[in-house]
C-alpha positions in Angstrom: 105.4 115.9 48.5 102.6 113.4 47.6 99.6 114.6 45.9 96.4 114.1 46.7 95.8 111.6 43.6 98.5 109.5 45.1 97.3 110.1 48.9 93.9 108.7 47.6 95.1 105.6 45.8 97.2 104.4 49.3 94.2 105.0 51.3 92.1 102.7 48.5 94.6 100.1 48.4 95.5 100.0 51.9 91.2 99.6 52.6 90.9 97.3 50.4 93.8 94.7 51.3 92.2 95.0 54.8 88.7 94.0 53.1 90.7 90.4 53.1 91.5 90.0 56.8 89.6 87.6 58.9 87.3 89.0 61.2 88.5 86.4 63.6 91.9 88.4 63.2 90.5 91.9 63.9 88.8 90.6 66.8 90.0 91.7 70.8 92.2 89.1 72.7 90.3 86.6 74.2 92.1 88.1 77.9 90.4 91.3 76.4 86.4 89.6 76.2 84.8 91.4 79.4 82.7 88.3 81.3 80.6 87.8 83.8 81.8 86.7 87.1 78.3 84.5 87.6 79.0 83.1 84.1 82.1 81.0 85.7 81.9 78.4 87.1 84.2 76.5 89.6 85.4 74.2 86.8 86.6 77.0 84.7 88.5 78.3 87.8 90.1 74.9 88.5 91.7 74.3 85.2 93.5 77.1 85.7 95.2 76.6 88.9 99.0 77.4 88.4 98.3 80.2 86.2 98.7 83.7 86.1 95.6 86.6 86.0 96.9 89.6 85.5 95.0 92.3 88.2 94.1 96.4 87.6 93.1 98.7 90.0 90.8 101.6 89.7 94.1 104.0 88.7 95.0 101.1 86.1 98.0 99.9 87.9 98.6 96.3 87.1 100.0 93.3 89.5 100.4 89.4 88.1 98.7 86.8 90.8 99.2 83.2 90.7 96.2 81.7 91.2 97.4 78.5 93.2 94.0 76.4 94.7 90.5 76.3 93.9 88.7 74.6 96.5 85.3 73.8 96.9 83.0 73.7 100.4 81.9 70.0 101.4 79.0 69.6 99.5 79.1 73.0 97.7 80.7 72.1 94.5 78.0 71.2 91.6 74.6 72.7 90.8 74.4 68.6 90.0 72.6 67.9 93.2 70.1 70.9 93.0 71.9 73.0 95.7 74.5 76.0 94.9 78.0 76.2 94.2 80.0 77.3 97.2 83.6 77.4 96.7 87.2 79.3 97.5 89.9 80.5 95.3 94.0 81.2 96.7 96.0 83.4 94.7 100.0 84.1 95.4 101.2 87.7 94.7 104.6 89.7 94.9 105.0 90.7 98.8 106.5 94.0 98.1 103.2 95.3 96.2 100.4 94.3 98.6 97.2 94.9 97.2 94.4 95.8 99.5 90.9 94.1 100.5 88.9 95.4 97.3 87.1 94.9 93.8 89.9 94.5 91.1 89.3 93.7 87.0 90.9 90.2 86.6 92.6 89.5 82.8 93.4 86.2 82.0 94.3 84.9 78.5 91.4 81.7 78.9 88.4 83.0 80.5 88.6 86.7 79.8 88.2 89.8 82.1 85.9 89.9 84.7 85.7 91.9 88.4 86.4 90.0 91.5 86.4 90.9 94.8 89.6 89.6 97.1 90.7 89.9 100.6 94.2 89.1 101.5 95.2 86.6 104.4 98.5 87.2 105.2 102.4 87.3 103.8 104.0 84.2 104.5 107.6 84.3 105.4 107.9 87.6 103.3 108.3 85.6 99.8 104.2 85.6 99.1 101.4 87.3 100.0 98.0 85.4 99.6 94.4 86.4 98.6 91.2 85.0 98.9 88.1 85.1 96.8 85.5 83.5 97.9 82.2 82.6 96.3 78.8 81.0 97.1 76.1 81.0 95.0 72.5 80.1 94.7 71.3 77.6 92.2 70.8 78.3 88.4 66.8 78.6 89.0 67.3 80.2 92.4 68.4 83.3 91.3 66.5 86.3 90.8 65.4 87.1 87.4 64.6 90.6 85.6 65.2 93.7 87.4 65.0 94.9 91.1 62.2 97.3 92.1 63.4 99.3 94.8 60.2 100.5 97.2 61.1 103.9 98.9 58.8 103.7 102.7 57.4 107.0 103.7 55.8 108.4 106.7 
């Protein structure tokens, strides 16, 4: 049985070892880093075409989707050109777990975890079924700023 001299001493020297750890270390996992969903852009979508996101639903089940195009609308792809960013996003899932139309947390080990709404399109020949996110956006200086005031009418 250790006494409490001894039990004291481990504690000390276990704190103090961890003293030396890098922050960076202690850190969450970037997949981890909750984002915001306005904060990506298009190009941070398109690099990772051919990955997987890793999906949870409200009951934290989880489901891997392949996210497998990023497309953008004719003309809808830049803020470059002073207009907004209007563009679609096709993942792939496993056809015997189809998820429904709904908001689900998206992981993913590059741009973090966000919430994204996505409405499936269909099961192709029963090896995939396919989900669409789709997104259209007002300009950078467009967008509302500070908080909504909502105005209650009375009679």
């Amino acid at each position: 049985m250790a006494t409490r001299r001894t039990f004291i001493r481990n504690c000390s020297a276990f704190a103090a070892s961890a003293a030396f750890v890098p922050a960076s270390l202690m850190a969450a996992p970037l997949w981890r880093r909750g984002v915001s969903l306005a904060e990506v852009a298009f190009g941070t979508f398109a690099a990772q075409v051919n990955s997987q996101f890793l999906l949870r639903n409200v009951n934290g089940g989880a489901q891997a989707l392949e996210l497998v195009e990023a497309e953008p609308a004719p003309g809808g792809d830049s803020f470059a050109d002073g207009g907004g960013e209007t563009f679609s996003l096709l993942f792939r899932g496993d056809p015997t777990r189809p998820l429904q139309q709904d908001t689900y947390r998206f992981e993913h080990t590059r741009i973090g975890s966000f919430e994204m709404f996505i409405v499936p399109i269909g099961c192709e020949d029963r090896s995939h079924c396919y989900y669409e996110a789709v997104f259209n956006r007002l300009p950078p200086e467009s967008r509302p700023r500070g908080q909504f005031v909502v105005r209650r009418h009375t009679k």
